[in-house]
N, C-alpha and C positions, 0 to 999 in steps of 0.2 A: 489032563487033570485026572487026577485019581478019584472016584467017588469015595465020598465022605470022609475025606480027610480032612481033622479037625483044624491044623493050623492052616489048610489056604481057607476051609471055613471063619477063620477068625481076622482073616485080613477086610479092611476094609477098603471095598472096591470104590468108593467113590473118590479115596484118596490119590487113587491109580489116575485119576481124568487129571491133565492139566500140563504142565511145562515141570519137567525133570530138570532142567537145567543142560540140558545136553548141546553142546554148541557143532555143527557140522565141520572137520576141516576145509571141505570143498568149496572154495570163494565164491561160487557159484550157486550154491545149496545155501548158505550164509547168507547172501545177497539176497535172495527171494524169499529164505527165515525173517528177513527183518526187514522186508520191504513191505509198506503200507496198505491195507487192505483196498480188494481195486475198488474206487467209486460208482454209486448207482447211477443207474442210468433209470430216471424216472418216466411213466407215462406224458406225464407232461413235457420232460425233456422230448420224449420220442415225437409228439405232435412239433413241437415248437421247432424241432431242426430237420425233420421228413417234410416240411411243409417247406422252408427255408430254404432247405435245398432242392428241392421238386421247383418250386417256384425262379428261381436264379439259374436252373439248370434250363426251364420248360416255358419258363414265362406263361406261368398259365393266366386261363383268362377266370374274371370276373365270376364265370357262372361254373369255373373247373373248382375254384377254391369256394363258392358258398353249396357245389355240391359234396366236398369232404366236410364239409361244419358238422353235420348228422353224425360221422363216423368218432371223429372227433368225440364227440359229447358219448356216444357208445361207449367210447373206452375209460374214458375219463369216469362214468358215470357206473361202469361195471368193474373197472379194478381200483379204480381210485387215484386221483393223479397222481401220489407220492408212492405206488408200486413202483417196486423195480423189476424192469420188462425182461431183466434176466428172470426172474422167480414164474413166467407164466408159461406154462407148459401146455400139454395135451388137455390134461382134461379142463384145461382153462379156455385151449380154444374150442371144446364141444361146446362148452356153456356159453361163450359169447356167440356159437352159431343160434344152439337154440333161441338164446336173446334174441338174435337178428329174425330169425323167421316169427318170434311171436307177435313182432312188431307192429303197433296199429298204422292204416292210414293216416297221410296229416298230423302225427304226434304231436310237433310243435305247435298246431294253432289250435288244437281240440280242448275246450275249456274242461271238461272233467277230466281231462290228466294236467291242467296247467298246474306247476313248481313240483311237480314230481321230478324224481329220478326216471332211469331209462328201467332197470327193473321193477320201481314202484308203479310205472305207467303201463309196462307189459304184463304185469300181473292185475291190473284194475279193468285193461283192457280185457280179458279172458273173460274175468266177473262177468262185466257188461257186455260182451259178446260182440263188440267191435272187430269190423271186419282189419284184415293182417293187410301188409305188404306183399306183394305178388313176386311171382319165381324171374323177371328181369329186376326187380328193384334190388333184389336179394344175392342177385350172384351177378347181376351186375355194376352193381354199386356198391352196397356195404361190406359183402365177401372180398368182391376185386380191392376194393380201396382196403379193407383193414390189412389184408393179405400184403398185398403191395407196400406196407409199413412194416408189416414184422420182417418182412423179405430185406426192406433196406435197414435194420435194425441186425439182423443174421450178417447183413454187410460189411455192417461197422462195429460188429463185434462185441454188441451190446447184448446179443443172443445166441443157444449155441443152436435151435432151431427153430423155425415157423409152426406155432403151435394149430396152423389155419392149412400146413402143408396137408396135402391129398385131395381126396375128393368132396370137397365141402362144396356143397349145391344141392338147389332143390331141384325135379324135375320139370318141364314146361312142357304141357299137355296140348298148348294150344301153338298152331302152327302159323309161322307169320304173318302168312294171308289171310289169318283169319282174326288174326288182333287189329287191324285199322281196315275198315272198308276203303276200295277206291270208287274213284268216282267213273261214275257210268256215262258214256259219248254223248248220250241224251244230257244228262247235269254239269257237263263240260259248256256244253251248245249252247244251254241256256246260261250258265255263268258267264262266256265270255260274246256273246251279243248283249249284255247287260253294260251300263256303264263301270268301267271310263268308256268301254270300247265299241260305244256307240256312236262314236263320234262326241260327247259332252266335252272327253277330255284330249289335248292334245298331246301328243307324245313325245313333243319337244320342249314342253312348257317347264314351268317350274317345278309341278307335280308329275314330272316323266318317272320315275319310281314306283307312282301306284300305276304307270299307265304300262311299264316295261315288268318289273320285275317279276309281276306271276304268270307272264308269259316265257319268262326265261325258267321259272319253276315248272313248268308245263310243257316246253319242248326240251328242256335238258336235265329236269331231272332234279333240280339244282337245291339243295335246300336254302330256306327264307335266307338267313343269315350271309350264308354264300354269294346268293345274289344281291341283296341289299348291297353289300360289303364292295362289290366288285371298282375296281381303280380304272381309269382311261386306259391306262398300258397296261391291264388285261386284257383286252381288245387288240389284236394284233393278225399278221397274217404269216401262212406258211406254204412255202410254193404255190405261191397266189389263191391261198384259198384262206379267208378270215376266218379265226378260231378265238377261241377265248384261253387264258393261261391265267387257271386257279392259284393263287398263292395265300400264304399268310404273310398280313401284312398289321399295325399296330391297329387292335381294335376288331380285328376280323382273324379268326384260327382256323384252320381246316381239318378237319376230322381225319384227314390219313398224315402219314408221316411226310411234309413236306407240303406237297402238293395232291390236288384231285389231277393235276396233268393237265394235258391240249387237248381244248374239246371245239373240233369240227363246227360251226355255229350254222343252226339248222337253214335250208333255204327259207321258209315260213318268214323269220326275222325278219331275213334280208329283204323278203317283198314288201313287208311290212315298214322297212324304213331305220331300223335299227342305225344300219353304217351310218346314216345320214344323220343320227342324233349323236353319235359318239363322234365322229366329222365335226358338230359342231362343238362338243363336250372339249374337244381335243385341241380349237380353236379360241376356245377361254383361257387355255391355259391350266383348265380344272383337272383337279388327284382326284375326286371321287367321281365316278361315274352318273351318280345320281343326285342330283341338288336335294329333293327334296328329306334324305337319309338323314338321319341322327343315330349316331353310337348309343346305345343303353348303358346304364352302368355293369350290366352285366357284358358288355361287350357287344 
Protein backbone atom coordinates (compact mmCIF):
# COMPACT_ATOMS: atom_id res chain seq x y z
CA UNK A 1 0.00 0.00 0.00
CA UNK A 2 1.13 3.25 -0.83
CA UNK A 3 1.03 5.84 2.02
CA UNK A 4 -1.50 8.34 1.76
CA UNK A 5 -3.17 7.52 -1.09
CA UNK A 6 -6.52 9.11 -1.16
CA UNK A 7 -8.62 6.45 -2.91
CA UNK A 8 -7.49 3.13 -0.75
CA UNK A 9 -8.09 5.98 1.94
CA UNK A 10 -11.63 6.21 1.09
CA UNK A 11 -12.45 2.61 0.79
CA UNK A 12 -14.19 1.14 3.33
CA UNK A 13 -12.58 -1.56 5.14
CA UNK A 14 -15.10 -3.05 7.08
CA UNK A 15 -16.98 -3.73 3.81
CA UNK A 16 -13.87 -5.97 2.85
CA UNK A 17 -14.87 -8.59 6.05
CA UNK A 18 -17.35 -11.20 4.93
CA UNK A 19 -18.38 -13.66 2.03
CA UNK A 20 -17.53 -12.25 -1.61
CA UNK A 21 -19.42 -14.72 -3.15
CA UNK A 22 -16.37 -16.77 -4.43
CA UNK A 23 -17.28 -20.50 -4.75
CA UNK A 24 -13.92 -22.89 -4.77
CA UNK A 25 -13.81 -25.32 -7.90
CA UNK A 26 -12.14 -28.02 -5.76
CA UNK A 27 -15.00 -30.56 -4.61
CA UNK A 28 -12.96 -30.88 -1.85
CA UNK A 29 -12.46 -27.05 -0.89
CA UNK A 30 -16.40 -26.85 -1.57
CA UNK A 31 -17.33 -29.58 0.67
CA UNK A 32 -15.50 -28.20 3.89
CA UNK A 33 -16.80 -24.33 2.42
CA UNK A 34 -20.18 -25.66 3.30
CA UNK A 35 -19.91 -28.11 5.64
CA UNK A 36 -21.37 -27.18 9.27
CA UNK A 37 -19.46 -25.64 11.84
CA UNK A 38 -17.85 -28.59 14.08
CA UNK A 39 -19.86 -28.91 17.44
CA UNK A 40 -18.66 -28.00 21.11
CA UNK A 41 -17.64 -30.10 23.04
CA UNK A 42 -18.68 -28.77 26.52
CA UNK A 43 -17.10 -28.96 30.17
CA UNK A 44 -19.88 -30.91 31.09
CA UNK A 45 -19.94 -33.02 28.07
CA UNK A 46 -16.08 -33.76 29.00
CA UNK A 47 -16.98 -34.78 32.76
CA UNK A 48 -20.07 -36.80 31.75
CA UNK A 49 -18.13 -39.12 28.86
CA UNK A 50 -14.38 -39.16 30.67
CA UNK A 51 -16.12 -40.50 33.57
CA UNK A 52 -18.42 -42.98 31.20
CA UNK A 53 -15.75 -44.13 29.73
CA UNK A 54 -13.11 -44.47 32.53
CA UNK A 55 -15.67 -46.28 34.38
CA UNK A 56 -16.91 -49.10 31.50
CA UNK A 57 -13.24 -49.29 30.63
CA UNK A 58 -11.95 -49.51 34.57
CA UNK A 59 -14.78 -50.42 36.60
CA UNK A 60 -13.90 -48.12 39.15
CA UNK A 61 -14.78 -48.41 42.50
CA UNK A 62 -17.05 -46.57 44.77
CA UNK A 63 -14.29 -44.47 46.46
CA UNK A 64 -12.30 -43.95 42.65
CA UNK A 65 -15.39 -42.09 41.37
CA UNK A 66 -16.49 -40.05 44.84
CA UNK A 67 -12.56 -39.12 44.68
CA UNK A 68 -13.05 -37.23 41.02
CA UNK A 69 -16.42 -35.54 42.38
CA UNK A 70 -13.86 -32.59 43.90
CA UNK A 71 -12.27 -32.22 40.31
CA UNK A 72 -15.47 -32.37 38.72
CA UNK A 73 -16.97 -29.32 40.61
CA UNK A 74 -13.30 -27.51 39.85
CA UNK A 75 -13.91 -27.43 36.59
CA UNK A 76 -17.34 -26.87 36.29
CA UNK A 77 -17.03 -24.25 38.77
CA UNK A 78 -13.80 -22.39 37.23
CA UNK A 79 -14.97 -22.44 33.49
CA UNK A 80 -18.32 -23.06 33.56
CA UNK A 81 -20.10 -26.14 32.32
CA UNK A 82 -21.19 -24.63 28.94
CA UNK A 83 -17.31 -23.77 28.01
CA UNK A 84 -15.97 -25.43 25.10
CA UNK A 85 -12.91 -27.32 26.31
CA UNK A 86 -11.54 -26.63 22.93
CA UNK A 87 -11.33 -22.71 23.82
CA UNK A 88 -9.12 -23.45 27.19
CA UNK A 89 -5.76 -23.02 26.76
CA UNK A 90 -2.50 -22.23 28.57
CA UNK A 91 -3.05 -19.67 30.41
CA UNK A 92 -6.29 -21.28 31.53
CA UNK A 93 -4.53 -24.13 32.73
CA UNK A 94 -2.01 -21.76 35.08
CA UNK A 95 -5.18 -20.34 36.64
CA UNK A 96 -6.88 -23.62 37.26
CA UNK A 97 -3.31 -24.67 38.96
CA UNK A 98 -3.23 -21.63 40.94
CA UNK A 99 -7.08 -22.51 41.79
CA UNK A 100 -6.00 -25.92 42.80
CA UNK A 101 -3.10 -24.99 45.28
CA UNK A 102 -5.11 -22.16 47.00
CA UNK A 103 -7.64 -24.65 47.83
CA UNK A 104 -8.85 -24.81 51.66
CA UNK A 105 -8.97 -28.13 53.60
CA UNK A 106 -12.49 -29.85 53.78
CA UNK A 107 -14.05 -27.32 51.28
CA UNK A 108 -17.14 -29.14 50.95
CA UNK A 109 -18.01 -29.47 54.72
CA UNK A 110 -16.60 -26.04 56.08
CA UNK A 111 -19.74 -23.80 56.80
CA UNK A 112 -18.14 -20.39 55.91
CA UNK A 113 -17.46 -21.34 52.46
CA UNK A 114 -21.06 -23.37 52.32
CA UNK A 115 -22.94 -22.41 48.38
CA UNK A 116 -19.98 -20.83 47.28
CA UNK A 117 -18.31 -21.39 43.99
CA UNK A 118 -14.77 -22.96 43.96
CA UNK A 119 -13.14 -19.39 43.31
CA UNK A 120 -15.61 -17.71 45.55
CA UNK A 121 -14.53 -20.18 48.35
CA UNK A 122 -10.60 -19.85 47.48
CA UNK A 123 -10.67 -16.33 47.64
CA UNK A 124 -12.71 -16.25 51.15
CA UNK A 125 -10.37 -18.85 52.27
CA UNK A 126 -7.21 -16.44 51.90
CA UNK A 127 -9.28 -13.62 53.65
CA UNK A 128 -9.79 -15.88 56.67
CA UNK A 129 -6.43 -17.43 56.41
CA UNK A 130 -7.46 -21.11 56.23
CA UNK A 131 -5.06 -23.54 56.07
CA UNK A 132 -4.62 -25.04 51.96
CA UNK A 133 -4.37 -28.49 50.62
CA UNK A 134 -1.13 -30.09 50.79
CA UNK A 135 1.63 -30.84 47.87
CA UNK A 136 0.10 -35.11 47.69
CA UNK A 137 -3.47 -33.82 47.63
CA UNK A 138 -2.40 -31.34 44.76
CA UNK A 139 -0.33 -33.34 42.37
CA UNK A 140 -1.78 -36.27 43.40
CA UNK A 141 -5.26 -35.97 42.92
CA UNK A 142 -6.57 -32.69 41.53
CA UNK A 143 -3.32 -32.20 38.99
CA UNK A 144 -3.24 -36.09 38.09
CA UNK A 145 -7.24 -36.38 37.66
CA UNK A 146 -7.71 -32.98 35.76
CA UNK A 147 -4.76 -33.69 33.62
CA UNK A 148 -5.81 -37.17 32.90
CA UNK A 149 -9.21 -35.53 31.45
CA UNK A 150 -7.83 -33.06 29.22
CA UNK A 151 -5.23 -35.89 28.12
CA UNK A 152 -8.37 -38.05 27.09
CA UNK A 153 -10.24 -34.98 25.59
CA UNK A 154 -6.53 -34.25 23.38
CA UNK A 155 -7.70 -37.95 22.42
CA UNK A 156 -10.94 -37.53 21.17
CA UNK A 157 -10.09 -34.63 19.52
CA UNK A 158 -12.07 -32.25 21.44
CA UNK A 159 -8.61 -30.43 22.11
CA UNK A 160 -5.66 -29.53 20.13
CA UNK A 161 -3.58 -29.58 23.59
CA UNK A 162 -3.47 -30.21 27.57
CA UNK A 163 -3.44 -26.96 28.81
CA UNK A 164 -2.04 -28.90 32.36
CA UNK A 165 0.78 -30.48 29.90
CA UNK A 166 4.43 -29.77 31.77
CA UNK A 167 5.48 -29.53 34.94
CA UNK A 168 2.49 -28.64 37.01
CA UNK A 169 3.31 -29.55 40.76
CA UNK A 170 4.09 -28.26 43.82
CA UNK A 171 7.16 -29.44 45.78
CA UNK A 172 7.16 -32.03 48.79
CA UNK A 173 9.51 -31.02 51.34
CA UNK A 174 8.58 -33.65 53.61
CA UNK A 175 9.98 -37.16 53.13
CA UNK A 176 7.71 -40.24 53.37
CA UNK A 177 9.10 -41.50 56.45
CA UNK A 178 8.32 -38.70 57.92
CA UNK A 179 4.49 -38.09 56.95
CA UNK A 180 3.07 -41.30 58.95
CA UNK A 181 4.95 -42.56 62.13
CA UNK A 182 5.39 -46.38 62.36
CA UNK A 183 4.79 -48.04 65.07
CA UNK A 184 7.61 -48.92 67.49
CA UNK A 185 8.16 -53.18 68.71
CA UNK A 186 7.29 -51.94 72.10
CA UNK A 187 3.53 -50.54 70.73
CA UNK A 188 3.20 -53.51 68.44
CA UNK A 189 3.79 -55.85 71.93
CA UNK A 190 1.52 -54.11 73.58
CA UNK A 191 -1.28 -53.89 70.86
CA UNK A 192 -1.21 -57.40 69.96
CA UNK A 193 -1.18 -59.12 73.53
CA UNK A 194 -4.19 -56.97 74.01
CA UNK A 195 -7.49 -58.47 72.94
CA UNK A 196 -8.87 -60.30 70.64
CA UNK A 197 -5.48 -62.00 70.98
CA UNK A 198 -5.57 -62.79 74.43
CA UNK A 199 -7.24 -65.47 73.99
CA UNK A 200 -11.10 -63.33 74.53
CA UNK A 201 -11.49 -64.00 70.90
CA UNK A 202 -11.24 -67.13 68.80
CA UNK A 203 -9.85 -67.18 65.54
CA UNK A 204 -12.20 -69.32 64.05
CA UNK A 205 -15.34 -68.01 65.31
CA UNK A 206 -17.61 -65.73 63.65
CA UNK A 207 -15.56 -62.53 64.38
CA UNK A 208 -12.16 -64.42 62.76
CA UNK A 209 -11.67 -60.95 60.80
CA UNK A 210 -11.03 -58.78 63.79
CA UNK A 211 -9.03 -61.71 65.02
CA UNK A 212 -6.88 -62.47 61.56
CA UNK A 213 -6.89 -59.49 59.48
CA UNK A 214 -4.42 -56.92 61.33
CA UNK A 215 -2.24 -59.82 61.62
CA UNK A 216 -2.12 -60.21 57.98
CA UNK A 217 -1.68 -56.20 57.91
CA UNK A 218 1.22 -56.71 60.28
CA UNK A 219 3.25 -59.73 58.73
CA UNK A 220 2.45 -58.82 55.01
CA UNK A 221 2.29 -55.65 54.82
CA UNK A 222 -1.19 -55.83 53.39
CA UNK A 223 -3.28 -52.89 53.33
CA UNK A 224 -6.99 -52.88 55.35
CA UNK A 225 -9.11 -53.26 52.33
CA UNK A 226 -6.75 -55.95 50.83
CA UNK A 227 -7.12 -58.09 53.58
CA UNK A 228 -10.61 -57.68 54.56
CA UNK A 229 -11.29 -58.29 50.82
CA UNK A 230 -9.28 -61.55 50.62
CA UNK A 231 -11.58 -64.73 48.85
CA UNK A 232 -10.85 -68.75 50.16
CA UNK A 233 -9.09 -69.33 46.75
CA UNK A 234 -6.74 -66.59 47.61
CA UNK A 235 -5.28 -69.08 49.83
CA UNK A 236 -3.59 -71.39 47.70
CA UNK A 237 -0.17 -73.26 47.41
CA UNK A 238 2.83 -73.28 45.34
CA UNK A 239 5.36 -76.13 45.22
CA UNK A 240 4.18 -76.91 48.41
CA UNK A 241 4.56 -73.90 49.99
CA UNK A 242 1.10 -71.79 50.95
CA UNK A 243 1.01 -68.31 49.50
CA UNK A 244 -1.75 -66.09 49.22
CA UNK A 245 -2.70 -64.68 45.39
CA UNK A 246 -3.89 -60.85 45.61
CA UNK A 247 -6.43 -60.25 43.01
CA UNK A 248 -9.31 -57.94 42.20
CA UNK A 249 -12.35 -59.23 42.52
CA UNK A 250 -16.16 -57.38 42.59
CA UNK A 251 -16.08 -55.24 45.56
CA UNK A 252 -12.40 -55.45 46.39
CA UNK A 253 -9.54 -53.39 43.74
CA UNK A 254 -5.96 -53.52 44.07
CA UNK A 255 -3.93 -50.75 43.83
CA UNK A 256 -1.38 -52.18 41.07
CA UNK A 257 -2.35 -53.03 37.60
CA UNK A 258 -3.94 -56.42 38.05
CA UNK A 259 -2.58 -58.02 40.93
CA UNK A 260 -0.20 -57.33 44.10
CA UNK A 261 1.08 -61.05 42.85
CA UNK A 262 2.09 -64.39 45.11
CA UNK A 263 2.95 -63.53 48.46
CA UNK A 264 4.81 -66.45 50.39
CA UNK A 265 2.51 -66.55 53.70
CA UNK A 266 4.65 -65.83 56.73
CA UNK A 267 5.48 -69.00 59.02
CA UNK A 268 4.05 -66.71 62.12
CA UNK A 269 0.28 -67.51 60.47
CA UNK A 270 0.98 -70.81 60.07
CA UNK A 271 1.92 -71.52 63.77
CA UNK A 272 -0.77 -69.46 64.65
CA UNK A 273 -3.45 -71.66 62.89
CA UNK A 274 -4.18 -69.63 59.97
CA UNK A 275 -4.46 -73.11 57.30
CA UNK A 276 -6.53 -74.42 59.84
CA UNK A 277 -9.22 -71.53 59.55
CA UNK A 278 -9.24 -71.21 55.92
CA UNK A 279 -9.40 -75.45 56.01
CA UNK A 280 -12.47 -74.83 57.57
CA UNK A 281 -13.60 -71.57 55.47
CA UNK A 282 -12.94 -73.84 52.38
CA UNK A 283 -15.16 -76.63 53.98
CA UNK A 284 -18.44 -74.34 54.09
CA UNK A 285 -18.18 -73.89 50.88
CA UNK A 286 -17.65 -69.95 51.65
CA UNK A 287 -16.20 -67.10 48.68
CA UNK A 288 -15.17 -64.75 51.35
CA UNK A 289 -12.58 -65.62 53.58
CA UNK A 290 -13.90 -63.72 56.44
CA UNK A 291 -17.53 -63.93 57.76
CA UNK A 292 -17.55 -61.34 59.81
CA UNK A 293 -16.67 -58.60 56.54
CA UNK A 294 -19.08 -56.35 54.93
CA UNK A 295 -18.41 -54.44 51.64
CA UNK A 296 -18.90 -50.43 52.28
CA UNK A 297 -20.43 -48.43 49.84
CA UNK A 298 -17.32 -47.28 49.05
CA UNK A 299 -16.10 -50.64 48.11
Amino acid sequence: LVPGNKELAAIDLARLKGDFGYRPSDPVMLAALDAPPAAAHTVADLIREYQTAKEQKRRWSESTKAAHKPVYRLLRDTFGASRDVGTIGREDGRRLFDMIVGLPVNLGKLKALEGLTVPEAVEKAKKLGLPTIGPKTINGSYVTFAKAMFAWAVGEGWMDRNPLEGDYRVADHVADHEKRDAFQPEQLSALFRAAPWDGSLHGNGPMAGMFWIPLLCLFHGLRLGEAAGMHVEDVTEREGVPVFHLRAFDGRSSKTKGSRGILPMHPELIRMGFLAFVAGRRRAEATALFPDVRVSKKG
